[in-house]
VOBA-1610 file (N, C-alpha, C; in pm, whole numbers, padded with zeros to 5 digits, always signed):
BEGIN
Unk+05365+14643+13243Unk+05472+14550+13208Unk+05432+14474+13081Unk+05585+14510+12969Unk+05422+14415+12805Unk+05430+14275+12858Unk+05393+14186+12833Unk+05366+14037+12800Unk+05492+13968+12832Unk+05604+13968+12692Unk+05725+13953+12740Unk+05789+13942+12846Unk+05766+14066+12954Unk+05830+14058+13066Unk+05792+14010+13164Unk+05652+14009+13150Unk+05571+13922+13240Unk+05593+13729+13222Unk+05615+13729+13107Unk+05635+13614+13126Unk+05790+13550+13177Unk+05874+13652+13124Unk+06066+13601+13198Unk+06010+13630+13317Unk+05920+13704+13372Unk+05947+13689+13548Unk+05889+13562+13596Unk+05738+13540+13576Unk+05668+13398+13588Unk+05813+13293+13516Unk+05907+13288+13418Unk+05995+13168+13382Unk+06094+13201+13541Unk+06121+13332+13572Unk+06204+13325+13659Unk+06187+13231+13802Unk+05996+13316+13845Unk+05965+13221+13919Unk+05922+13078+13930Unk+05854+13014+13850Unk+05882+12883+13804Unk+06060+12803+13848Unk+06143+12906+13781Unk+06296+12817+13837Unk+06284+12792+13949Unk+06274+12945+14013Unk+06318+12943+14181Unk+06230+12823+14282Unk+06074+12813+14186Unk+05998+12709+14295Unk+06015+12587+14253Unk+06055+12516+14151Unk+06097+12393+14080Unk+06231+12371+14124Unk+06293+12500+14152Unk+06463+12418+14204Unk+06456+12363+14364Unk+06298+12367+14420Unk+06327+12261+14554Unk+06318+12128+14508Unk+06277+12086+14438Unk+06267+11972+14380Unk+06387+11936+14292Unk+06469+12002+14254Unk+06641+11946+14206Unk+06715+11983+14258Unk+06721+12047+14403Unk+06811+12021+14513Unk+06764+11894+14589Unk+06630+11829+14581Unk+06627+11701+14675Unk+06684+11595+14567Unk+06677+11634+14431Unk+06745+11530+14387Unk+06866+11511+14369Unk+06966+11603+14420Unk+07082+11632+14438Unk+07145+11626+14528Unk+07081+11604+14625Unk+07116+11564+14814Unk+07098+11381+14791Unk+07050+11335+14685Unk+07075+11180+14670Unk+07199+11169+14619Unk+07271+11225+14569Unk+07403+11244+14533Unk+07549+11299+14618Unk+07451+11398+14632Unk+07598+11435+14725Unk+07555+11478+14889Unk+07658+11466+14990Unk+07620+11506+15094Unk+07604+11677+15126Unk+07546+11723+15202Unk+07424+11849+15162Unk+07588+11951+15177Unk+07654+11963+15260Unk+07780+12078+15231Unk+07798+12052+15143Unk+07861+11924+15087Unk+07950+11895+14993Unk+07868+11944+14813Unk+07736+11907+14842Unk+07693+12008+14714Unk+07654+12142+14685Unk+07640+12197+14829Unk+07643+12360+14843Unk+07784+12413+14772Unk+07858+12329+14842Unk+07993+12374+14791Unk+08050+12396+14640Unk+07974+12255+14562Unk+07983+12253+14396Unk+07855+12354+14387Unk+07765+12411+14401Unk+07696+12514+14342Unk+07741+12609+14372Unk+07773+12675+14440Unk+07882+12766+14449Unk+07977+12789+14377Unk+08068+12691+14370Unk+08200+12686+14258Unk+08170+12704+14152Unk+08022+12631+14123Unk+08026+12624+13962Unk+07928+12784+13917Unk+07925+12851+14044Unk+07827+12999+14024Unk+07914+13094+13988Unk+08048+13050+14032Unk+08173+13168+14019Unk+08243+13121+13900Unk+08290+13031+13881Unk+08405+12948+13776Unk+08246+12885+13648Unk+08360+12933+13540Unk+08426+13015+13499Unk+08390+13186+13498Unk+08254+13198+13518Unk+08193+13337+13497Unk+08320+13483+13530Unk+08354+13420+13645Unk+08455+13525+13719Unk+08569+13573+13573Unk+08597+13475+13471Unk+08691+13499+13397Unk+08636+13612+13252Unk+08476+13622+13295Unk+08398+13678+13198Unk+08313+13789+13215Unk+08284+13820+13354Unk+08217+13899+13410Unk+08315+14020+13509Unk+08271+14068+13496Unk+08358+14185+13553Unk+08335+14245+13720Unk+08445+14210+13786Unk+08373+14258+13921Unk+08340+14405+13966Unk+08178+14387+14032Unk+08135+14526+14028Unk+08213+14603+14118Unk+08180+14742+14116Unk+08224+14874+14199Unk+08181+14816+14369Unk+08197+14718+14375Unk+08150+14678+14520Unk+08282+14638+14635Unk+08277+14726+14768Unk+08416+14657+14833Unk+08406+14500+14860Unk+08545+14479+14849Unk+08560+14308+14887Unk+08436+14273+15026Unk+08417+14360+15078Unk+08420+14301+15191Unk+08259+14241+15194Unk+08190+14363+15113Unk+08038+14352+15079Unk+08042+14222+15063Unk+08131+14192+14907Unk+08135+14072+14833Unk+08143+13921+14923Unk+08240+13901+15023Unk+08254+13843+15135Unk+08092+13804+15201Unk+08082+13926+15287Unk+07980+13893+15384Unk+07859+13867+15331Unk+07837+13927+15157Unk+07689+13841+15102Unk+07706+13723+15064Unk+07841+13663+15024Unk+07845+13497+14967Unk+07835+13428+15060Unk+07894+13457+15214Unk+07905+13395+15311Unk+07765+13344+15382Unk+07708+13477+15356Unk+07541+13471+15432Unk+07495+13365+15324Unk+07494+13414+15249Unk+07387+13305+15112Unk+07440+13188+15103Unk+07547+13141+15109Unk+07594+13023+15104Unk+07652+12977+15197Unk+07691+13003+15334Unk+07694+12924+15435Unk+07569+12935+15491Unk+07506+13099+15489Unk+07387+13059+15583Unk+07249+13005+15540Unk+07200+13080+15438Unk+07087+12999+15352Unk+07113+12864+15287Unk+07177+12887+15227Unk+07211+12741+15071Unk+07234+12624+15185Unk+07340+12625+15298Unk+07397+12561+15411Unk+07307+12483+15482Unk+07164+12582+15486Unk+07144+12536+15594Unk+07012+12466+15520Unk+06962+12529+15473Unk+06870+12487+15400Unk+06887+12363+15315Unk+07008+12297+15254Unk+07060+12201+15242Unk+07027+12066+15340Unk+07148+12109+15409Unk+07122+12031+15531Unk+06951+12003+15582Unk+06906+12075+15627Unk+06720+12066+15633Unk+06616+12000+15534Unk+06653+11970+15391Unk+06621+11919+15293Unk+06670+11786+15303Unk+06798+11745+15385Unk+06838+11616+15407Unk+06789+11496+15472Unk+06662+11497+15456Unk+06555+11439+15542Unk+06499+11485+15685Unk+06461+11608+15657Unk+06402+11673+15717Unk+06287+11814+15735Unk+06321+11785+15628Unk+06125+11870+15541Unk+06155+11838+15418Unk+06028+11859+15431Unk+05995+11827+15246Unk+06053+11948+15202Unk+06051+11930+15030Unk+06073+12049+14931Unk+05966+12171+14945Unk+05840+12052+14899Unk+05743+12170+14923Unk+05689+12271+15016Unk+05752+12221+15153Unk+05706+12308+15280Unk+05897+12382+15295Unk+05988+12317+15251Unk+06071+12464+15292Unk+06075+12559+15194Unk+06003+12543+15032Unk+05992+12623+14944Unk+05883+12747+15022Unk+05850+12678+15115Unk+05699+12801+15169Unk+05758+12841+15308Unk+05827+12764+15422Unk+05883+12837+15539Unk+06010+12949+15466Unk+06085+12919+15356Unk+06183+12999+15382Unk+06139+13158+15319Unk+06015+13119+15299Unk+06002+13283+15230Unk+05941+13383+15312Unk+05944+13319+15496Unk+05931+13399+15600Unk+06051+13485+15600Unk+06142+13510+15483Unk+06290+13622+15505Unk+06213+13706+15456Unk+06086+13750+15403Unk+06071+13869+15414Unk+06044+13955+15467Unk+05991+13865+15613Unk+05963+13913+15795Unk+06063+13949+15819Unk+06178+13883+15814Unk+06299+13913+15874Unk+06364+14018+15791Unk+06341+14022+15661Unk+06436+14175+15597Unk+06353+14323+15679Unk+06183+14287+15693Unk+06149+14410+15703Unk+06169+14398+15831Unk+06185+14306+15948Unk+06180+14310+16062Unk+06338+14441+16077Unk+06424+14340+16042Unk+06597+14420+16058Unk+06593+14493+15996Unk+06535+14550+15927Unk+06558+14691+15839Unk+06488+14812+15930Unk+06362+14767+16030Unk+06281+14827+16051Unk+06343+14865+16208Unk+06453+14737+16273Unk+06516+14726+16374Unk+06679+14854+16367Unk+06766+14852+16233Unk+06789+14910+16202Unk+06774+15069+16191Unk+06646+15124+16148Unk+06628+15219+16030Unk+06519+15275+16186Unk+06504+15208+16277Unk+06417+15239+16438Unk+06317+15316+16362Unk+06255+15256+16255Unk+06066+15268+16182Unk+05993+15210+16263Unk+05924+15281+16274Unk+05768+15232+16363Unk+05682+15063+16289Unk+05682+14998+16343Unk+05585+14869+16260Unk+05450+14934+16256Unk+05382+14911+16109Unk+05262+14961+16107Unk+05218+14812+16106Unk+05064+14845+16127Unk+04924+14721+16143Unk+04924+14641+16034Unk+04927+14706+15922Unk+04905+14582+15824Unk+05026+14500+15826Unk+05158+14512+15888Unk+05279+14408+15869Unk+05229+14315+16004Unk+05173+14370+16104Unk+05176+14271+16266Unk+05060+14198+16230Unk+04944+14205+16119Unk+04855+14124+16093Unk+04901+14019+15979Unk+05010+14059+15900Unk+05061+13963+15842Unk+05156+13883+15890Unk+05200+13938+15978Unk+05284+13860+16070Unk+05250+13735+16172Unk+05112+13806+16203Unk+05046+13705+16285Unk+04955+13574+16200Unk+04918+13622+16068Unk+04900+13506+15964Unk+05014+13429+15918Unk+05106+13476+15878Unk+05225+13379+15858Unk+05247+13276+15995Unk+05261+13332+16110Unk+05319+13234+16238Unk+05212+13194+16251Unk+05065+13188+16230Unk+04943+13122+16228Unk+04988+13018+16153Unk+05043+13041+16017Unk+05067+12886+15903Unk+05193+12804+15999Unk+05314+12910+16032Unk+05412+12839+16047Unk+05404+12676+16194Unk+05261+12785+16302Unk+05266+12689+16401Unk+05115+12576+16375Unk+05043+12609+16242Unk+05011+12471+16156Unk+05123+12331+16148Unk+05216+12414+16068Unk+05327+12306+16024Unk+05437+12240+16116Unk+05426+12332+16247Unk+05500+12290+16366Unk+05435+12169+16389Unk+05292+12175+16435Unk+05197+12094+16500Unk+05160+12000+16437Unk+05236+11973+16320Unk+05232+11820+16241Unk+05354+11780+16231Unk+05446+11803+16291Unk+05585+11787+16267Unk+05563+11583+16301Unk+05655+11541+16162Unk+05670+11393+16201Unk+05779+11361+16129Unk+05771+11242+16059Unk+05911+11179+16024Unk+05960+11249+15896Unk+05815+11313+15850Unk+05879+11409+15698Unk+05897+11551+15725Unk+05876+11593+15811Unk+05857+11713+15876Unk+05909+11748+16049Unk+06050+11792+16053Unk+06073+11751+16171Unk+06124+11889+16261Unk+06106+11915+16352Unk+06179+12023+16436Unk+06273+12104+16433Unk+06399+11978+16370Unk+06508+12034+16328Unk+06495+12081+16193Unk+06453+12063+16085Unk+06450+12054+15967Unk+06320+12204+15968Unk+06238+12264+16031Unk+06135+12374+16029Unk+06245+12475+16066Unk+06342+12403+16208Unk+06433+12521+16266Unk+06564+12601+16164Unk+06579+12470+16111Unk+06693+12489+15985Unk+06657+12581+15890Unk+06520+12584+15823Unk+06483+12628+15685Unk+06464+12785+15756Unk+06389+12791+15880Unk+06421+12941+15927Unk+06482+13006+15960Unk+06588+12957+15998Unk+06743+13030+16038Unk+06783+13027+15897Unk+06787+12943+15811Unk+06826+12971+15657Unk+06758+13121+15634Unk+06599+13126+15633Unk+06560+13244+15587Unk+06607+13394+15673Unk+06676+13385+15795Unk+06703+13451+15860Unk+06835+13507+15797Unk+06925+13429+15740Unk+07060+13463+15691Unk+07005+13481+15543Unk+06948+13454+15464Unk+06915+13485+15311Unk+06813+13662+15368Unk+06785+13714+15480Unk+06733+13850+15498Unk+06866+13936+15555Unk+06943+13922+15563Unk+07060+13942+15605Unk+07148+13963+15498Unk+07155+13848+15445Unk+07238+13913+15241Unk+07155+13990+15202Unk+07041+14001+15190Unk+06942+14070+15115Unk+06977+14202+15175Unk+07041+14246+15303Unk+07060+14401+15376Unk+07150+14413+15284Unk+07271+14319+15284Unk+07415+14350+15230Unk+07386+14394+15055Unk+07293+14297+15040Unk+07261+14357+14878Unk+07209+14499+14871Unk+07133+14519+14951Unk+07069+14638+14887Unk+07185+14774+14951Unk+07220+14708+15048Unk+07353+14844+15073Unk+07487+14889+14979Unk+07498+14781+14890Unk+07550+14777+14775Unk+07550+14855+14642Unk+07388+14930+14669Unk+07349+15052+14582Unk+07344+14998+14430Unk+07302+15057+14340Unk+07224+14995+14204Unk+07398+14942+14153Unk+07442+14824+14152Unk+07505+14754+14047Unk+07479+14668+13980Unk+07561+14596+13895Unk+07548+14458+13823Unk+07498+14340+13902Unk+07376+14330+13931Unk+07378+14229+14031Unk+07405+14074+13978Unk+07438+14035+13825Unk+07493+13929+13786Unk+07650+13926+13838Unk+07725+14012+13809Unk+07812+14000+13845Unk+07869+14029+14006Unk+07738+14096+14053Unk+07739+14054+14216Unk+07772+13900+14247Unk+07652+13826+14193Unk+07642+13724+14243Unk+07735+13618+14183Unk+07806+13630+14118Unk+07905+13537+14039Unk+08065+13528+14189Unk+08052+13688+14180Unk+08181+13743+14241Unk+08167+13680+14387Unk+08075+13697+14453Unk+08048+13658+14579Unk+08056+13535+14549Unk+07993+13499+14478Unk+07996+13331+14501Unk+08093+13236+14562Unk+08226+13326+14477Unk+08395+13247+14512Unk+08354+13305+14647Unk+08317+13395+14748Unk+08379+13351+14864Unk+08265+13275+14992Unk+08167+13210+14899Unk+08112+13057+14988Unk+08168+12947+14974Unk+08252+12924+14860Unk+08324+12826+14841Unk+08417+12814+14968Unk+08496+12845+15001Unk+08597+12798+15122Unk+08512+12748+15249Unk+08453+12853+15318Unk+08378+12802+15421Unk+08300+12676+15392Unk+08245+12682+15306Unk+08121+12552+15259Unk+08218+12422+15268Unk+08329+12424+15207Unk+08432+12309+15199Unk+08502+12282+15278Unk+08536+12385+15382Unk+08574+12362+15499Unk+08494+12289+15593Unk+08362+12346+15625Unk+08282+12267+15695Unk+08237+12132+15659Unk+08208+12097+15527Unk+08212+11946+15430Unk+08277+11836+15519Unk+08412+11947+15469Unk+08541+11876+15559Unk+08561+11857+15647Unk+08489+11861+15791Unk+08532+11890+15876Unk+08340+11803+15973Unk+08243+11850+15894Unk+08166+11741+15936Unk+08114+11611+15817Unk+08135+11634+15716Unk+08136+11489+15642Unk+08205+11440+15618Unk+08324+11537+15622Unk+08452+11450+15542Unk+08493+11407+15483Unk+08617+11424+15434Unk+08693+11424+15302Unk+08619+11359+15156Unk+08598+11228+15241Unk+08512+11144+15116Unk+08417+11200+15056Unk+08345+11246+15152Unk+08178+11351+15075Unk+08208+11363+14957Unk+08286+11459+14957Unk+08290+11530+14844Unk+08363+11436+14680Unk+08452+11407+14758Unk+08548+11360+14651Unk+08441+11197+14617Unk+08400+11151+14672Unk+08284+10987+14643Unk+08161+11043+14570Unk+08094+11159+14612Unk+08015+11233+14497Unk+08045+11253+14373Unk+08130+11359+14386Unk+08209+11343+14250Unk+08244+11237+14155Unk+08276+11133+14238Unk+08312+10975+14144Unk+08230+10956+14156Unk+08079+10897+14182Unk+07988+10874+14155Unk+07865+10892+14092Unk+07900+11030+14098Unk+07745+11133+14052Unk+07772+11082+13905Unk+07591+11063+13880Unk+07584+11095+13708Unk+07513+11226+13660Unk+07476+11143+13550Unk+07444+11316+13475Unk+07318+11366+13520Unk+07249+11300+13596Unk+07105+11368+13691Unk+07152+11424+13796Unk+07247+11396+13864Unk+07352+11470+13986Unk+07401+11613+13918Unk+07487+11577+13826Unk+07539+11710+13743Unk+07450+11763+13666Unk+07353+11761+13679Unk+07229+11851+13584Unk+07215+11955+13712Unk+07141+11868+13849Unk+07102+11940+13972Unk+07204+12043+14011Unk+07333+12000+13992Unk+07477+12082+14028Unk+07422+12235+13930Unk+07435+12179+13783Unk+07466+12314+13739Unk+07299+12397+13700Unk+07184+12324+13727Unk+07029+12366+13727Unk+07096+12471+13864Unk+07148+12425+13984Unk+07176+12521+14048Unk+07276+12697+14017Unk+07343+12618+13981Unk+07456+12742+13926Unk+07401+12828+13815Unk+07316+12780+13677Unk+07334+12810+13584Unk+07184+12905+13605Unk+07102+12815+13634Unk+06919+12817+13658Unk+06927+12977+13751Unk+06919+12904+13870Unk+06848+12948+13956Unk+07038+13071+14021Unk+07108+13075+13975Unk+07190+13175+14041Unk+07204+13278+13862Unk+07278+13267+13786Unk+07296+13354+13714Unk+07162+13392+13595Unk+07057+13295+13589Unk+06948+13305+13486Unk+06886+13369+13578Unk+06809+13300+13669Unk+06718+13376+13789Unk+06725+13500+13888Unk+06854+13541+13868Unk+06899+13690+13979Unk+06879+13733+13865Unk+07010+13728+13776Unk+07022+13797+13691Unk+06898+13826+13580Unk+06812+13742+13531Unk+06687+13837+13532Unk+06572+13862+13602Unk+06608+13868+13697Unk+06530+13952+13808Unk+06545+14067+13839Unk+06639+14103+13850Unk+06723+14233+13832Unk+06669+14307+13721Unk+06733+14194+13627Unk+06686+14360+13484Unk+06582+14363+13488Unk+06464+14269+13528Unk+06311+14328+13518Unk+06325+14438+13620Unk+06394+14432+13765Unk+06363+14545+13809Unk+06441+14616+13843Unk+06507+14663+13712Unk+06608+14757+13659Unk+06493+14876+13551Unk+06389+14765+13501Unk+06314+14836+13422Unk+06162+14860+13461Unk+06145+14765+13557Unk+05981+14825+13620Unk+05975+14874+13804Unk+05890+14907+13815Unk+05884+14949+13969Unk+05872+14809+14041Unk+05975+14837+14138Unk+05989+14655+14233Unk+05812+14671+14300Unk+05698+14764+14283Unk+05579+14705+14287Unk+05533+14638+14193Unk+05588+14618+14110Unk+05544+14538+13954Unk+05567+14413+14000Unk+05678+14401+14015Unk+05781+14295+13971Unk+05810+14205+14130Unk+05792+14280+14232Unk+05830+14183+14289Unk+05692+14133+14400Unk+05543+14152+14352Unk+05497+14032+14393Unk+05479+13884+14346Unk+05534+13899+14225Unk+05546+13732+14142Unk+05641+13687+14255Unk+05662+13725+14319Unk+05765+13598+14420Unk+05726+13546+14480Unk+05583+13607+14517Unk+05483+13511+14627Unk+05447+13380+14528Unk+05437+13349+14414Unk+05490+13213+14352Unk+05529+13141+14363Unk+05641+13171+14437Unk+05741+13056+14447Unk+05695+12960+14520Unk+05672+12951+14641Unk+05584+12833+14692Unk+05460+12759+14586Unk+05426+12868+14510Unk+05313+12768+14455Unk+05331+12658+14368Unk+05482+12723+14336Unk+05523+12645+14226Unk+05587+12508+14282Unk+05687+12523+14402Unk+05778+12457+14482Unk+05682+12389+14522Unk+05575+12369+14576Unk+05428+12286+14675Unk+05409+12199+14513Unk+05363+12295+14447Unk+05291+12161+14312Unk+05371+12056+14257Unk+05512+12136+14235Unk+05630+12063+14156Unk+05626+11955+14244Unk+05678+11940+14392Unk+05692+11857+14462Unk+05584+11739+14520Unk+05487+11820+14482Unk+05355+11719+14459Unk+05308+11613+14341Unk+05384+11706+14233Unk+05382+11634+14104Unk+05499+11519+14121Unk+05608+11576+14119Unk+05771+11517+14064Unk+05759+11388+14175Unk+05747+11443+14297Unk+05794+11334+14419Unk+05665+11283+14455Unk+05565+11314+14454Unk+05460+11219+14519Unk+05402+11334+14662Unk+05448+11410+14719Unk+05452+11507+14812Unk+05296+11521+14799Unk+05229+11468+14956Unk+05112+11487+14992Unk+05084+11594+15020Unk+04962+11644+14965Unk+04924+11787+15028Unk+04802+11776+15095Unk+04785+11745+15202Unk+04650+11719+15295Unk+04612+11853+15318Unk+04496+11899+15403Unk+04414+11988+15418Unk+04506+12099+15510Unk+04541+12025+15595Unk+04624+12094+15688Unk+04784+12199+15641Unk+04841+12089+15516Unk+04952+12181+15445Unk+04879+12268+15377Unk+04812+12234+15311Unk+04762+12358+15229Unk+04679+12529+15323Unk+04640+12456+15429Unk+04591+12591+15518Unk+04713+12632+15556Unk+04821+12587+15610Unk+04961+12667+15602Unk+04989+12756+15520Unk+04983+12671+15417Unk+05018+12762+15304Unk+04956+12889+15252Unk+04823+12879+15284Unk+04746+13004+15281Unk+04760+13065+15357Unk+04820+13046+15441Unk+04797+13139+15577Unk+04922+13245+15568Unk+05021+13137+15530Unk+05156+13167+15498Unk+05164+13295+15380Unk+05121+13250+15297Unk+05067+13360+15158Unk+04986+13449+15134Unk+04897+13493+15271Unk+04827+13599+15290Unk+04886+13649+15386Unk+04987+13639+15468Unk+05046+13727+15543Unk+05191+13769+15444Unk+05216+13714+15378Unk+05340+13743+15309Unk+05250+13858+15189Unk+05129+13817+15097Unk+05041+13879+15035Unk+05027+14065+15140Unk+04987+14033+15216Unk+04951+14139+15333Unk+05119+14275+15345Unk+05193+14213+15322Unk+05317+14275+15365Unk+05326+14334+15214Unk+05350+14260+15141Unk+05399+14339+15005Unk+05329+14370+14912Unk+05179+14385+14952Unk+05094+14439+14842Unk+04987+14521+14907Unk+04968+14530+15056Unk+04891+14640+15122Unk+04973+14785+15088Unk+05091+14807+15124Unk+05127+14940+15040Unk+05078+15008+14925Unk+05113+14892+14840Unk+05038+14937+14689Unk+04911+14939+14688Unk+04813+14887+14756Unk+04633+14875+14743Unk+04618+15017+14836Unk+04714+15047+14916Unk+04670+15210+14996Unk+04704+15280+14927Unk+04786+15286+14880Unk+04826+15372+14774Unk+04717+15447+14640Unk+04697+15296+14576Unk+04579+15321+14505Unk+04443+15355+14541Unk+04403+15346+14666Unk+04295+15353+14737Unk+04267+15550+14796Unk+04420+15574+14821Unk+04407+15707+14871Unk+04431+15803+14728Unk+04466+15760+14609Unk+04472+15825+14468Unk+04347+15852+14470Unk+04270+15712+14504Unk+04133+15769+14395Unk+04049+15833+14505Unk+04081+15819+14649Unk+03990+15923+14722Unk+04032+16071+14648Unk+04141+16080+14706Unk+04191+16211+14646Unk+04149+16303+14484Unk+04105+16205+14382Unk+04054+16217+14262Unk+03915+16263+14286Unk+03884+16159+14363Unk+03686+16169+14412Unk+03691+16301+14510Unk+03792+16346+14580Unk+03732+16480+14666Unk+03794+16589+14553Unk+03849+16623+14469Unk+03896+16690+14378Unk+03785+16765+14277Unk+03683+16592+14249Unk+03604+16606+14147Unk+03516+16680+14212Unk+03479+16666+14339Unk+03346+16692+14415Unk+03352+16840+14412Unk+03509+16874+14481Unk+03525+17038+14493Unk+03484+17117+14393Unk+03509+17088+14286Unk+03526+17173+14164Unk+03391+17137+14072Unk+03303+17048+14156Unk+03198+17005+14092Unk+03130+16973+13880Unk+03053+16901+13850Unk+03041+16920+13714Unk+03076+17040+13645Unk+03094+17049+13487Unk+03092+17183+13389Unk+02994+17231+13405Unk+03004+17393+13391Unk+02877+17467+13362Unk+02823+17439+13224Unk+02712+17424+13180Unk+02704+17490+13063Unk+02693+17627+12983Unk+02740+17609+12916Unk+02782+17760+12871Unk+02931+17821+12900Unk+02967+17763+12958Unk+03073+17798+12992Unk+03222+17853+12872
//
């Protein structure tokens, strides 16, 4: 991968772990539907008038905006509303990659191999760390929230990839319009009317930065080049920089907000990141491991040149 691309992916990941930290500053503004709902809107409008909708049926389009934005953005919202920190749901929600390979594997009736049930058992090693400190910043509901979030963000992620190689910018623009209704419906219906519309009159331009850092950042800059990097390298390249994202989301939130990191978060976090480490990069280290046996019994067979030969 030259340099260049290595570095738009590290800018990519940087967004994704820095935007837990301008969604908490954006839940001081608006109530947590009621700003799911403006990142959303503002992910579709105007783009929709500029982007072209892909070869994808409505319905795809539907059931991935719905998952991502009622069920992740939704919930995970809400859970950020004083009830985990940034920096620990930037690190529980990236247990959806248990859950994509879990349902894919539930699906597709694949055998679980050893190296995923040992990463599995290191991740729920971190996760029942962070249970077992649960307090007024860290709470039951707010651990339960960010994982059912990651449960529905592995769930779009099926709908995406069943979608087959398209525009995934204009995936995600298109879908977007249809989290908007549900998101505003529910607003409506548990915050009510005012939420939304008293945000709006109130928010300033640190509110509307967080609004469109969401829309602009982290939905059409951040998919969308994510994608073309791995449009152009092997998703073994490209997609272990995601194990980042926590590192970035833990520091930012340590830096920006004050977010303590005692001994105990941080062994989560490792624990968390070597079982997630374990899942998406033991493939590739066997891989390379059985090349070069295979090289080394090759060489042996056919032993050194003669001389003279």
């Amino acid at each position: 991968m030259p340099w260049t691309h290595l570095l738009l992916a590290l800018a990519v990941v940087a967004v994704w772990g820095t935007n837990f930290v301008v969604i908490r500053h954006g839940l001081d503004a608006f109530a947590p539907l009621a700003f799911a709902t403006l990142r959303f809107a503002f992910s579709a409008l105007p783009w929709m008038l500029f982007i072209a909708r892909p070869a994808v049926p409505w319905r795809r389009l539907a059931a991935f905006g719905v998952l991502l934005g009622v069920g992740q953005f939704g919930l995970l919202f809400l859970a950020m509303h004083g009830h985990i920190t940034p920096g620990l749901a930037s690190l529980v929600v990236q247990v959806q990659v248990f859950f994509t390979i879990g349902l894919s594997l539930l699906l597709h009736r694949e055998a679980v191999r050893g190296y995923q049930l040992v990463g599995l058992v290191c991740a729920l090693g971190g996760l029942g760390l962070i249970a077992a400190h649960v307090d007024a910043h860290v709470t039951v509901l707010g651990l339960a929230l960010v994982l059912l979030a990651a449960f529905f963000w592995a769930c779009a992620n099926l709908v995406a990839k069943s979608a087959g190689r398209v525009n995934m910018l204009g995936f995600m623009v298109w879908s977007s319009a249809f989290a908007v209704p549900p998101l505003a419906a529910l607003s409506l219906l548990f915050e009510g009317p005012q939420a939304l519309v008293e945000g709006v009159r109130h928010a300033n331009a640190a509110a509307w930065g967080a609004v469109l850092w969401q829309a602009l950042g982290n939905t059409l800059f951040g998919y969308g080049a994510w994608n073309w990097l791995l449009s152009r390298h092997p998703a073994a390249a490209v997609a272990p920089l995601a194990l980042l994202v926590p590192v970035f989301g833990m520091g930012a939130s340590a830096w920006w907000l004050g977010e303590p990191l005692p001994p105990w978060k941080l062994g989560a976090a490792a624990l968390v990141l070597l079982g997630l480490a374990l899942i998406v990069l033991w493939p590739r280290w066997r891989q390379r491991l059985l090349a070069r046996e295979a090289a080394a019994a090759g060489h042996a067979l056919t032993g050194p040149p003669r001389s003279g030969a």
